[in-house]
TILOTI-281742 format. One record per atom (N, C-alpha, C, O): residue number from 1; residue in one letter; atom name; z, y, x. Coordinates in Angstrom, 2 decimals. Each point is the difference from the previous one (the first is absolute). Example, Ala and Ser with C-alpha at 12.3 -4.5 7.8 and 13.67 -1.06 7.14 Angstrom:
resi;resn;name;pz;py;px
1;A;N;7.80;-5.69;13.19
1;A;CA;0.00;1.19;-0.89
1;A;C;0.00;1.20;0.90
1;A;O;0.66;-0.02;1.04
2;S;N;-1.38;1.07;-1.39
2;S;CA;0.06;1.19;0.82
2;S;C;0.73;1.09;-0.77
2;S;O;0.17;1.11;0.51
This chain:
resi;resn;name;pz;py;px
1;X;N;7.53;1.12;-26.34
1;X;CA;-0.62;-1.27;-0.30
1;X;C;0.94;-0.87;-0.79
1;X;O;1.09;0.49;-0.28
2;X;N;-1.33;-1.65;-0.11
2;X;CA;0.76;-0.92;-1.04
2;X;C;0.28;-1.12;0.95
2;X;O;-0.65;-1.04;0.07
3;X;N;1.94;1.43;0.82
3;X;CA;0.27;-1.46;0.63
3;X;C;1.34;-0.71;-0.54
3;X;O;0.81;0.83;-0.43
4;X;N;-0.42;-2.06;0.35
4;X;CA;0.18;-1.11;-0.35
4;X;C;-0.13;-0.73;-1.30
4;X;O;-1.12;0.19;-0.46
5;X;N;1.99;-1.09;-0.43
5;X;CA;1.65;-0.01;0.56
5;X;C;-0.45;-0.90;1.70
5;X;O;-0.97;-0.45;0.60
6;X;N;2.10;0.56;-0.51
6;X;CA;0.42;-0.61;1.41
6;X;C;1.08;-0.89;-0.62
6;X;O;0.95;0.45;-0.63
7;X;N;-1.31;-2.68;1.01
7;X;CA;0.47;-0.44;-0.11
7;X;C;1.41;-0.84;1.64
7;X;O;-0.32;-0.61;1.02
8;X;N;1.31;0.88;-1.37
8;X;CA;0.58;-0.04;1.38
8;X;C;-0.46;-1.63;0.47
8;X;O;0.03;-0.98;-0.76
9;X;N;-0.52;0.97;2.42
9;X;CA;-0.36;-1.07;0.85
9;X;C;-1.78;-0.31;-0.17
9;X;O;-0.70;-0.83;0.59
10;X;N;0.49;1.39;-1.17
10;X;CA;-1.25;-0.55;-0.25
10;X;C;-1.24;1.77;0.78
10;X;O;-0.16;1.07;-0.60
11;X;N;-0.38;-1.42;1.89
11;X;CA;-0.75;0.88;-0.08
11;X;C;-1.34;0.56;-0.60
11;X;O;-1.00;-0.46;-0.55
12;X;N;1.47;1.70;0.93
12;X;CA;-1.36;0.77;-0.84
12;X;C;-0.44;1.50;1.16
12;X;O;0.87;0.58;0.66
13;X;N;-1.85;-0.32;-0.64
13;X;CA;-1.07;0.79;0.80
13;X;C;0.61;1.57;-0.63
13;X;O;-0.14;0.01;-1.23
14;X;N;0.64;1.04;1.67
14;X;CA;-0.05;1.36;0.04
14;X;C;-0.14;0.48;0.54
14;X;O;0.33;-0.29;1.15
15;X;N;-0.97;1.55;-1.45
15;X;CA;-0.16;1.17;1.59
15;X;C;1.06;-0.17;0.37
15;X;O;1.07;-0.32;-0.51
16;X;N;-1.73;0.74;2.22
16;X;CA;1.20;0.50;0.74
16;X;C;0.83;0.62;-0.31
16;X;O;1.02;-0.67;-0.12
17;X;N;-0.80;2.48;-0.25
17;X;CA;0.71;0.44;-0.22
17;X;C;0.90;-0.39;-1.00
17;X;O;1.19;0.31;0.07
18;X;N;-1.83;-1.23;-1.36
18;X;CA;1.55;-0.59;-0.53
18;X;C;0.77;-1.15;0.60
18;X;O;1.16;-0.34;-0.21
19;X;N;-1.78;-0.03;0.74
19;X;CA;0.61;-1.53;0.97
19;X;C;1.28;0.37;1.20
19;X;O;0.95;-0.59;0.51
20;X;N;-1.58;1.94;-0.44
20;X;CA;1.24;0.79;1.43
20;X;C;0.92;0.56;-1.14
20;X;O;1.22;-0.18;0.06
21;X;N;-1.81;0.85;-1.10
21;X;CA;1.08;0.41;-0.47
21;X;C;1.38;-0.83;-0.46
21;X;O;1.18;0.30;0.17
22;X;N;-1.84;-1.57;-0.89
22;X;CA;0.84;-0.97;-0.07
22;X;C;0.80;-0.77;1.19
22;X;O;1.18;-0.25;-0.25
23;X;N;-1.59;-0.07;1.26
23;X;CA;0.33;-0.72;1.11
23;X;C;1.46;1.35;0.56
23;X;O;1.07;-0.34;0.50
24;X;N;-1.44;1.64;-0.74
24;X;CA;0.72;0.56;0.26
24;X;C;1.42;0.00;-0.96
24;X;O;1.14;0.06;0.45
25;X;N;-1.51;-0.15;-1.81
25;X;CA;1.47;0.16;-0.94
25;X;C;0.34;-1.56;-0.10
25;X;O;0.85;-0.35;-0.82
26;X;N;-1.59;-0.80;1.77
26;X;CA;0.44;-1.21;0.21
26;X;C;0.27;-1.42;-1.31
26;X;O;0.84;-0.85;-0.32
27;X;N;-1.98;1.29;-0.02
27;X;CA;-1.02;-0.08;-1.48
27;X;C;-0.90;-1.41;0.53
27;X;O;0.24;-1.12;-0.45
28;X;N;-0.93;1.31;1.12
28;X;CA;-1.07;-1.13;0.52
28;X;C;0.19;-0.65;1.57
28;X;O;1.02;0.33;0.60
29;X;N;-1.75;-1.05;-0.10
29;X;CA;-0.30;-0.45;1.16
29;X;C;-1.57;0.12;0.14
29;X;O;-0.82;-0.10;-0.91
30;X;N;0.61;0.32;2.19
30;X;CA;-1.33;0.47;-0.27
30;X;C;-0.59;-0.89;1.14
30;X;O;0.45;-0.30;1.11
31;X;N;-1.68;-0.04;-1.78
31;X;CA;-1.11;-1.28;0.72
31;X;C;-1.06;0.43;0.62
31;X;O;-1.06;0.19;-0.59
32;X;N;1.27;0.07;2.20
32;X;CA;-0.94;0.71;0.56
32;X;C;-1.44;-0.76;-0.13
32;X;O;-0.05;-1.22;-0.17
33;X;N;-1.17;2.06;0.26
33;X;CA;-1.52;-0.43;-0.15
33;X;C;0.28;-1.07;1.01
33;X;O;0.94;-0.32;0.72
34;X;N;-2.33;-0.15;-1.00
34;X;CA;-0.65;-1.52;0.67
34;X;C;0.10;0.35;1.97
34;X;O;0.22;-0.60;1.05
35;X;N;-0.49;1.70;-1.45
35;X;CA;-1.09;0.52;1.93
35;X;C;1.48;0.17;0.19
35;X;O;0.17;-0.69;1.01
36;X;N;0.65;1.02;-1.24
36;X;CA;1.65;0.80;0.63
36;X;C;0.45;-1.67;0.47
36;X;O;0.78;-0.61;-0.74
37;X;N;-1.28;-0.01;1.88
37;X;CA;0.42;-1.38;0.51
37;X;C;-0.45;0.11;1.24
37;X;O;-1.11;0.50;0.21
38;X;N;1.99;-1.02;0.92
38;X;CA;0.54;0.42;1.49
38;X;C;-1.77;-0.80;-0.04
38;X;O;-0.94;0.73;0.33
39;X;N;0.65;-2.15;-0.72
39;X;CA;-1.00;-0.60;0.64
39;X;C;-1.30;0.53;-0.26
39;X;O;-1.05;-0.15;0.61
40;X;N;1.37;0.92;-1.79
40;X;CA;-1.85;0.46;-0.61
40;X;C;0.02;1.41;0.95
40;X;O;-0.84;0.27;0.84
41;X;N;2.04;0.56;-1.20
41;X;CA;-0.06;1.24;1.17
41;X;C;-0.22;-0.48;1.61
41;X;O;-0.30;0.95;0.71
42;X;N;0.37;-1.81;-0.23
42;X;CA;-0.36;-0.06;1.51
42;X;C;-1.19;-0.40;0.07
42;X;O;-0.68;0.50;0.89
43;X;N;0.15;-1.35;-1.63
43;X;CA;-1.58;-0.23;-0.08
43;X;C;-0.88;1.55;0.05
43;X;O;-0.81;0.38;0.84
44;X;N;1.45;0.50;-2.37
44;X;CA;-0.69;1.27;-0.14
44;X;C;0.49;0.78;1.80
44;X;O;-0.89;0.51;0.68
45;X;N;1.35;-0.52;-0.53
45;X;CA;0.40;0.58;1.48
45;X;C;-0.75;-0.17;0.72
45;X;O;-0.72;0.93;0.38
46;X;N;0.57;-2.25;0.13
46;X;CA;-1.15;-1.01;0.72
46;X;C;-1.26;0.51;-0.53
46;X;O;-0.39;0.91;0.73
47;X;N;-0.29;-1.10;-1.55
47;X;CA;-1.12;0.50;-0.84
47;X;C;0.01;1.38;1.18
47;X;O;-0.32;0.08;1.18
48;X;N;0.80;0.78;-2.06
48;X;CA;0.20;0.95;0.64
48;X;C;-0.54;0.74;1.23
48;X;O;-0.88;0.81;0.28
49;X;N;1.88;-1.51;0.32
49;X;CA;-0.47;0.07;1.92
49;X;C;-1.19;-0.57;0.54
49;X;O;-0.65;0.31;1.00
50;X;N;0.47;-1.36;-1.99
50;X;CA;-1.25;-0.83;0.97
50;X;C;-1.54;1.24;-0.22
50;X;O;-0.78;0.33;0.89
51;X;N;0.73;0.18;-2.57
51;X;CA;-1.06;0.11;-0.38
51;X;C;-0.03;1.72;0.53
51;X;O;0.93;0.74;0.31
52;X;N;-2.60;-0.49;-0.38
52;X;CA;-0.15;2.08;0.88
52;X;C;-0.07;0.27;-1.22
52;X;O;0.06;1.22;-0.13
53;X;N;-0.16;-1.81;-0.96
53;X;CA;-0.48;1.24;-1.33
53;X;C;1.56;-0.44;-1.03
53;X;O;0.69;-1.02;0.06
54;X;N;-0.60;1.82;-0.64
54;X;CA;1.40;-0.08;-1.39
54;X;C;0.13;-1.13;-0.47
54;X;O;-0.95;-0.24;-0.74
55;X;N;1.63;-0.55;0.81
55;X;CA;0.15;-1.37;-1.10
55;X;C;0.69;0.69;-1.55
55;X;O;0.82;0.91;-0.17
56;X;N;-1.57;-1.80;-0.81
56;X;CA;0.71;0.37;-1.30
56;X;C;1.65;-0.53;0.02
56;X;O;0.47;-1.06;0.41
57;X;N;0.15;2.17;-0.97
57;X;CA;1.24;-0.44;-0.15
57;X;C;0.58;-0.49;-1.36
57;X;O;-0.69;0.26;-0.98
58;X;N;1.95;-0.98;0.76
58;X;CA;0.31;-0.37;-1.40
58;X;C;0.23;0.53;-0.78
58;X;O;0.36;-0.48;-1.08
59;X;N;-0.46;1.55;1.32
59;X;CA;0.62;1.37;-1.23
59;X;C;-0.43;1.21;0.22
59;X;O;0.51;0.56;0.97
60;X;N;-0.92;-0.26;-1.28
60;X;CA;-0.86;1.69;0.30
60;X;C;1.69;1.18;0.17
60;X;O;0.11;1.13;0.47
61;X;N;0.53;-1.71;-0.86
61;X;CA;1.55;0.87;-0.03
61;X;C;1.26;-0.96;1.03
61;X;O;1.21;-0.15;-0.22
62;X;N;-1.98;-0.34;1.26
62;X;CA;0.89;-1.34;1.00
62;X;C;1.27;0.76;0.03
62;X;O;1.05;-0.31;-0.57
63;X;N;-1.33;1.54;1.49
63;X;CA;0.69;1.07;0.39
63;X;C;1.29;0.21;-0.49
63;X;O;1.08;-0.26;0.54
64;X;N;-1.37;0.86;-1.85
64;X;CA;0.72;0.61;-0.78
64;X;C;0.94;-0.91;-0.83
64;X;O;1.06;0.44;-0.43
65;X;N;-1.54;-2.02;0.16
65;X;CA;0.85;-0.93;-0.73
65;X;C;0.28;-0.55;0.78
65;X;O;0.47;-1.07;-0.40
66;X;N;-0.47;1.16;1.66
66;X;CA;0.94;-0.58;1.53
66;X;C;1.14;0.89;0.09
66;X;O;0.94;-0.49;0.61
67;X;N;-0.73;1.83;-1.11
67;X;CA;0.59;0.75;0.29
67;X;C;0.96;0.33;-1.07
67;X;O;1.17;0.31;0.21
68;X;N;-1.66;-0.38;-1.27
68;X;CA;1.28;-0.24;-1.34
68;X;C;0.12;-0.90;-0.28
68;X;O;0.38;-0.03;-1.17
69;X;N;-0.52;-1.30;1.76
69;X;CA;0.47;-1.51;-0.38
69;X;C;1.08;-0.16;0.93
69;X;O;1.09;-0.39;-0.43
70;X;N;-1.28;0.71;1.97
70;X;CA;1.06;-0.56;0.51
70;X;C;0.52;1.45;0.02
70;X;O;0.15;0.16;1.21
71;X;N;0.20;0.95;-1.76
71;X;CA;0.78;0.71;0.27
71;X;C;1.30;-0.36;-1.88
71;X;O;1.22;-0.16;-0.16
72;X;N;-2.34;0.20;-0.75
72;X;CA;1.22;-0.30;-0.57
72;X;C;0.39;-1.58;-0.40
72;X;O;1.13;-0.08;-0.47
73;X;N;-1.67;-0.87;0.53
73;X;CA;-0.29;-1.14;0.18
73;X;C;-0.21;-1.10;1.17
73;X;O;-0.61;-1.06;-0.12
74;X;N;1.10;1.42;0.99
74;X;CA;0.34;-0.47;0.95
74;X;C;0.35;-1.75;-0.19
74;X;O;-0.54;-1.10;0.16
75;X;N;1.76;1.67;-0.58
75;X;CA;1.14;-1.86;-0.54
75;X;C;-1.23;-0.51;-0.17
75;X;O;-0.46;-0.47;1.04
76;X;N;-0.38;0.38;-2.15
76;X;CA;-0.74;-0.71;-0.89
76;X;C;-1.01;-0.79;0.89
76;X;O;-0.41;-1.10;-0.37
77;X;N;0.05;1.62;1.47
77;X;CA;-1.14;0.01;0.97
77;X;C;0.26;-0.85;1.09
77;X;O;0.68;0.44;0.93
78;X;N;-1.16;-1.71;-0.88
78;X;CA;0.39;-0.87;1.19
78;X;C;-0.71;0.21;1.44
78;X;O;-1.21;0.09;0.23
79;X;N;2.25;-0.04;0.63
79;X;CA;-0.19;0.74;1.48
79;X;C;-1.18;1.68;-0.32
79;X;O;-1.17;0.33;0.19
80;X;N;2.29;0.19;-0.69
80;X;CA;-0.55;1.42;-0.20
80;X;C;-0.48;0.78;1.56
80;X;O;-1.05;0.55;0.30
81;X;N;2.35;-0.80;0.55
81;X;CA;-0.36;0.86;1.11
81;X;C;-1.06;-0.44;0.71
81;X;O;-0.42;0.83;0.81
82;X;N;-0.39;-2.27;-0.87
82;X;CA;-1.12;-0.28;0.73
82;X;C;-0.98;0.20;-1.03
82;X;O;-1.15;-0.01;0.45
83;X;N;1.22;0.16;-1.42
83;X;CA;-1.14;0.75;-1.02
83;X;C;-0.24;1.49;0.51
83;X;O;-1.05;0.64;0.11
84;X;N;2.21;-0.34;0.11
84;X;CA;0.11;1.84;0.14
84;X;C;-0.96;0.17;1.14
84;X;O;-1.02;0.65;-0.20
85;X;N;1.27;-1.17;1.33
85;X;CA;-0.53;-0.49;1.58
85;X;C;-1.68;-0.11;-0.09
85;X;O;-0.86;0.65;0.58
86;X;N;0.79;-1.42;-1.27
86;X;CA;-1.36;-0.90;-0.39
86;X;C;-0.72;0.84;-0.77
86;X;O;-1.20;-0.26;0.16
87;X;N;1.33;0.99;-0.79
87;X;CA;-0.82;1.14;-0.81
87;X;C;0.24;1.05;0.98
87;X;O;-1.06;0.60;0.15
88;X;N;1.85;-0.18;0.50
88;X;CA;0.23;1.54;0.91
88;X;C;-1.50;-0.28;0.67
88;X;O;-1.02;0.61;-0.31
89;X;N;1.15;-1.96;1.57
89;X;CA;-0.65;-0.55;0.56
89;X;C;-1.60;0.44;-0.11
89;X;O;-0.76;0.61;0.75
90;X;N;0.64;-1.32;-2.24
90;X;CA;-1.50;-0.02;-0.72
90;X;C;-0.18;1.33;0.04
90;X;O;-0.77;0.39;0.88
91;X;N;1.33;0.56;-1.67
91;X;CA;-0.29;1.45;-0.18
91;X;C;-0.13;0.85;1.37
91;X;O;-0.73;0.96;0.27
92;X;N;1.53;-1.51;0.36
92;X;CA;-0.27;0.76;1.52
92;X;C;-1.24;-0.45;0.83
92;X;O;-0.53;0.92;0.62
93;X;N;-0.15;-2.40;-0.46
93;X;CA;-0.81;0.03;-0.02
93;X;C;-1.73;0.57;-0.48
93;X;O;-1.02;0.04;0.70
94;X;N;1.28;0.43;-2.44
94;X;CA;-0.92;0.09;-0.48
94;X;C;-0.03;1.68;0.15
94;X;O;-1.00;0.64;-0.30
95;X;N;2.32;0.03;0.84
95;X;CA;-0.60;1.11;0.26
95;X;C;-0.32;0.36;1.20
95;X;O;-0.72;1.00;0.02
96;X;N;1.06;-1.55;1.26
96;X;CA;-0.44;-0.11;0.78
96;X;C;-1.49;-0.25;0.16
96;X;O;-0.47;0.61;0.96
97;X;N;-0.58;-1.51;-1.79
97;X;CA;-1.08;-0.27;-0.17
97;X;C;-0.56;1.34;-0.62
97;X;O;-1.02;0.54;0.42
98;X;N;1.86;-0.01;-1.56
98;X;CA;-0.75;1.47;-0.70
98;X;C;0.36;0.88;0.97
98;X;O;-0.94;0.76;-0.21
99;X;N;1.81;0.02;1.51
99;X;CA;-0.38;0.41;0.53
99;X;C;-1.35;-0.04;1.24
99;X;O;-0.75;0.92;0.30
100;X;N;0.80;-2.27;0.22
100;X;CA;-1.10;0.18;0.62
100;X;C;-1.31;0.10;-0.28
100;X;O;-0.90;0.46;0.71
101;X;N;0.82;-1.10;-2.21
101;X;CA;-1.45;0.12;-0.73
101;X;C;-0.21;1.35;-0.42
101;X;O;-1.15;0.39;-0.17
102;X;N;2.34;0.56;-0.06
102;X;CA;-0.11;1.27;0.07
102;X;C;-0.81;0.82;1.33
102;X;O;-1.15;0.37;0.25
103;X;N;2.30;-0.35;0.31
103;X;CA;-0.89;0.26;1.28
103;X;C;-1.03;-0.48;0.90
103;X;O;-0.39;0.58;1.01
104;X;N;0.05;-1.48;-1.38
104;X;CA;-1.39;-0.16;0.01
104;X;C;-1.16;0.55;-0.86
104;X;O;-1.06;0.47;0.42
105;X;N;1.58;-0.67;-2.04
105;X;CA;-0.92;1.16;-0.67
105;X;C;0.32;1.48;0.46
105;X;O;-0.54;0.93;-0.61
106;X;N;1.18;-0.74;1.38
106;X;CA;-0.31;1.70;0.35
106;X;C;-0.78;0.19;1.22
106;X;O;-0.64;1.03;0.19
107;X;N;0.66;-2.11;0.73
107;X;CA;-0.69;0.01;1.15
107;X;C;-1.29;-0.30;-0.59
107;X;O;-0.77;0.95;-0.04
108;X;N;0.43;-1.87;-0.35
108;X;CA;-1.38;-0.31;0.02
108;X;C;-0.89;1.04;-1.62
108;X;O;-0.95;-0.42;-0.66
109;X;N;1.67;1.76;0.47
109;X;CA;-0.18;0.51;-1.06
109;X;C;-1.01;-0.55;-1.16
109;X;O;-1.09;0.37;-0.43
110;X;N;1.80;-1.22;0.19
110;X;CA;-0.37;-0.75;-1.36
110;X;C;-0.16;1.15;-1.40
110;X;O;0.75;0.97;-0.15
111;X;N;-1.38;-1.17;-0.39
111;X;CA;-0.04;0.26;-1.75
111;X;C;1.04;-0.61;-1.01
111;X;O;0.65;0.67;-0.81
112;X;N;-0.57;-1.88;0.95
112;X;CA;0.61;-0.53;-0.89
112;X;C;0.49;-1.64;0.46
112;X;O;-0.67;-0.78;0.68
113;X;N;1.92;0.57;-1.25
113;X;CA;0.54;-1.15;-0.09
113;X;C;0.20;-0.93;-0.63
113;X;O;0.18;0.42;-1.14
114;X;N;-0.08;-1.60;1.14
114;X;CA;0.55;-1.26;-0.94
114;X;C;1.63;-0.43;-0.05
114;X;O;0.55;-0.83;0.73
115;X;N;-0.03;1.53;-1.65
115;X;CA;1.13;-0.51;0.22
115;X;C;0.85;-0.99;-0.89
115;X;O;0.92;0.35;-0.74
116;X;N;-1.53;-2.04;0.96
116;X;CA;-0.46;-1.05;-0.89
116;X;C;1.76;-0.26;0.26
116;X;O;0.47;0.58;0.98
117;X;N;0.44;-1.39;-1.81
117;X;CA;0.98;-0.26;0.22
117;X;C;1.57;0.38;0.35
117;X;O;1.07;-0.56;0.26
118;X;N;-1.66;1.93;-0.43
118;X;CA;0.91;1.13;0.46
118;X;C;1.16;0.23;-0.90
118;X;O;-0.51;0.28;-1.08
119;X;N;1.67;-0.25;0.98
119;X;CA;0.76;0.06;-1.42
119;X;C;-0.16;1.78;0.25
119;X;O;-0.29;0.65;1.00
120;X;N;0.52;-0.35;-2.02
120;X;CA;0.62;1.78;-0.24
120;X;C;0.61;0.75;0.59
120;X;O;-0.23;1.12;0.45
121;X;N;1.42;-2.07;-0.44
121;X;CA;1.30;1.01;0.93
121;X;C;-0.68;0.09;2.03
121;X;O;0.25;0.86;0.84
122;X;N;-1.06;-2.07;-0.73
122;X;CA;-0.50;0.02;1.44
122;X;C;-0.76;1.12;0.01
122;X;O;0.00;0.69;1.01
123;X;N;-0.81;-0.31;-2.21
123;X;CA;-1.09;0.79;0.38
123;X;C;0.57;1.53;-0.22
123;X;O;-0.64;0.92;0.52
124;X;N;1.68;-0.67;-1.18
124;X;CA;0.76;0.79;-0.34
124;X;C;0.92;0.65;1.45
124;X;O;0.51;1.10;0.19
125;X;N;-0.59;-2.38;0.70
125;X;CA;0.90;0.57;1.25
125;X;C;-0.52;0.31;1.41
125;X;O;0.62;0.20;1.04
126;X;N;-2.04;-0.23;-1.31
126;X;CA;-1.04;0.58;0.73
126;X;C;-0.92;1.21;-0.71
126;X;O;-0.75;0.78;0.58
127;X;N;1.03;-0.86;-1.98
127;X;CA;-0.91;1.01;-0.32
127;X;C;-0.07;1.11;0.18
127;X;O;-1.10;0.44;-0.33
128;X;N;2.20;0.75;0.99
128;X;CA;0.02;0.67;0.29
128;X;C;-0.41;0.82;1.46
128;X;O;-0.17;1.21;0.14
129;X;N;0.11;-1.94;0.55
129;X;CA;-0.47;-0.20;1.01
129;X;C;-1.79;-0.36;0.47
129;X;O;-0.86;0.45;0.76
130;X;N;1.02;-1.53;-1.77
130;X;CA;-1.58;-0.05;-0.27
130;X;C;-0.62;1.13;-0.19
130;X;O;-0.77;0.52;0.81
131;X;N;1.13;-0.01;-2.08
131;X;CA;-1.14;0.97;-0.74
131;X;C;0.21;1.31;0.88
131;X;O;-0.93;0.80;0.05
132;X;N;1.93;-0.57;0.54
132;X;CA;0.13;1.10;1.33
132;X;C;-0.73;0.00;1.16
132;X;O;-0.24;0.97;0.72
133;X;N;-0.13;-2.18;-0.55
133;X;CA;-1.03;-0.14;1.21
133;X;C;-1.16;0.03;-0.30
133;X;O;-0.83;0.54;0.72
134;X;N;0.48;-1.28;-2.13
134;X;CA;-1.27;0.00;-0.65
134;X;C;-0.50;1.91;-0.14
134;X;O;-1.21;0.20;-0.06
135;X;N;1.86;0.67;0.04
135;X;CA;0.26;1.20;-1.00
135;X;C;-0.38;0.33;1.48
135;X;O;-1.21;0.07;0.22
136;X;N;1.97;0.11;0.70
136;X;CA;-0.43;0.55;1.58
136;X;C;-1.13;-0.70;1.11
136;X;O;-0.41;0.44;1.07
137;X;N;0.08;-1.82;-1.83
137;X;CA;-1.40;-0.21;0.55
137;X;C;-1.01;0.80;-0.68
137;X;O;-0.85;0.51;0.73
138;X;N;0.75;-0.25;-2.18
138;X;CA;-1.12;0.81;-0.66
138;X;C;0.10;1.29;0.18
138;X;O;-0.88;0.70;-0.50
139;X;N;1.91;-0.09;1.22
139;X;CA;-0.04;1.71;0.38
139;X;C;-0.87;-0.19;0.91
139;X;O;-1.01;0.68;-0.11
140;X;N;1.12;-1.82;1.53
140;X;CA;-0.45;0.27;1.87
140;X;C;-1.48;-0.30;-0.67
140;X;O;-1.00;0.51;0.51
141;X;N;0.94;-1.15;-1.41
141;X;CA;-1.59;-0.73;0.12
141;X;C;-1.10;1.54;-1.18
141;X;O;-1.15;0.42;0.13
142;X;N;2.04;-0.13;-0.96
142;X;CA;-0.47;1.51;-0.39
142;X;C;-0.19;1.62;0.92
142;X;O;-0.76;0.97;-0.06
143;X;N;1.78;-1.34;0.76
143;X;CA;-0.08;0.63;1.09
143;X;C;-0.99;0.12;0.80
143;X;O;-0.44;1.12;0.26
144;X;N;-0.27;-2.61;0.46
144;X;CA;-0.77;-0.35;0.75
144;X;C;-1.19;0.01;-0.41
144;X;O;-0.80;-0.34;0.87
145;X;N;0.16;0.70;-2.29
145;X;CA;-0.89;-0.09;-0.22
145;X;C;-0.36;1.35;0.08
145;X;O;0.77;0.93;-0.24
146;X;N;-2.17;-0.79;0.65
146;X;CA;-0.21;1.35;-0.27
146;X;C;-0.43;0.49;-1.33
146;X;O;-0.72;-0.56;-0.83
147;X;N;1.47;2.06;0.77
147;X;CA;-0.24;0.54;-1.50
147;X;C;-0.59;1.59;0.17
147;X;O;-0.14;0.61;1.07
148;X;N;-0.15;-0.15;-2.38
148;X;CA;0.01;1.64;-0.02
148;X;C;0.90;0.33;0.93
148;X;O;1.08;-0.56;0.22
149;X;N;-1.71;1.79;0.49
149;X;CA;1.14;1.13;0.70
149;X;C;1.05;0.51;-0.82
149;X;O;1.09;0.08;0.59
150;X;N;-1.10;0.29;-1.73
150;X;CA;0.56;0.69;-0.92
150;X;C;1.36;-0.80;-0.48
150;X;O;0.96;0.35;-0.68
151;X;N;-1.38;-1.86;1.46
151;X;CA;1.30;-1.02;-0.31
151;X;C;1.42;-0.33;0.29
151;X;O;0.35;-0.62;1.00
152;X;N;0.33;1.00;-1.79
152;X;CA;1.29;0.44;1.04
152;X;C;0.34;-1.77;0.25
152;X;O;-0.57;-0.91;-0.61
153;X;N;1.46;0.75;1.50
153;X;CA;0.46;-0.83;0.72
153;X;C;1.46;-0.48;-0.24
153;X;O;0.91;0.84;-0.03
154;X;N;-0.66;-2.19;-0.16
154;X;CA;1.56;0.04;-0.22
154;X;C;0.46;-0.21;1.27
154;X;O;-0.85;-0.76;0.47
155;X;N;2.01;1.05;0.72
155;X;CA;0.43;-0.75;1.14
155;X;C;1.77;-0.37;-0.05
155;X;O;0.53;-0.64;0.91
């Protein structure tokens, strides 16, 4: 891509990956997003806990720019370690919520789900699991149906 010039003190918006790269050869200072703030993260927390279904989060990538901001960017980041806390928090909550809505879609053998608010990497850390149970509910229920004699059987 065609990024700058870059005038020194004056900011300007780059991907991530050049912003770490720089912050790393000690090139820039880097200005964490709006949502990366102890008071807006405890609200989203709060949110969170109070509500049974997914609250939208500030970044479809919270996760992941929680995780290379304060790892290489830390300094830059005011009260990093209660940011760190405060997002663990949130994320542990919200998978806690995708496991039990999981298992509940396997108990109550559902068809299909809504999974409104969900970032990627959440759905990414159940998905395996999901589609394994999904995959061994449609064997018992093929199973259970009756078919030709001639039908072999998976067990």
């Amino acid at each position: 891509g065609d990024l700058g010039p870059f005038n020194p003190g004056l900011p300007v918006e780059v991907p991530v990956w050049l912003a770490i790269n720089l912050k790393q050869r000690q090139k820039c200072r880097l200005i964490p997003p709006e949502w990366m703030d102890v008071e807006k993260l405890e609200e989203i927390r709060d949110q969170e806990r109070k509500e049974d279904t997914f609250t939208p989060m500030p970044s479809p990538y919270y996760m992941e720019l929680t995780k290379l901001l304060l790892n290489y960017a830390s300094d830059n980041i005011p009260k990093a370690d209660e940011i760190r806390t405060l997002v663990k928090d949130t994320w542990d909550t919200r998978i806690a919520k995708l496991r039990l809505s999981a298992d509940s879609f396997v108990r109550q053998q559902e068809a299909h789900a809504k999974l409104d608010n969900l970032t990627l990497m959440e759905i990414n850390t159940t998905g395996t699991f999901l589609t394994q149970a999904l995959d061994h509910m449609y064997k018992l229920r093929t199973n259970l149906q009756p078919g030709e004699s001639s039908q072999s059987q998976d067990f």
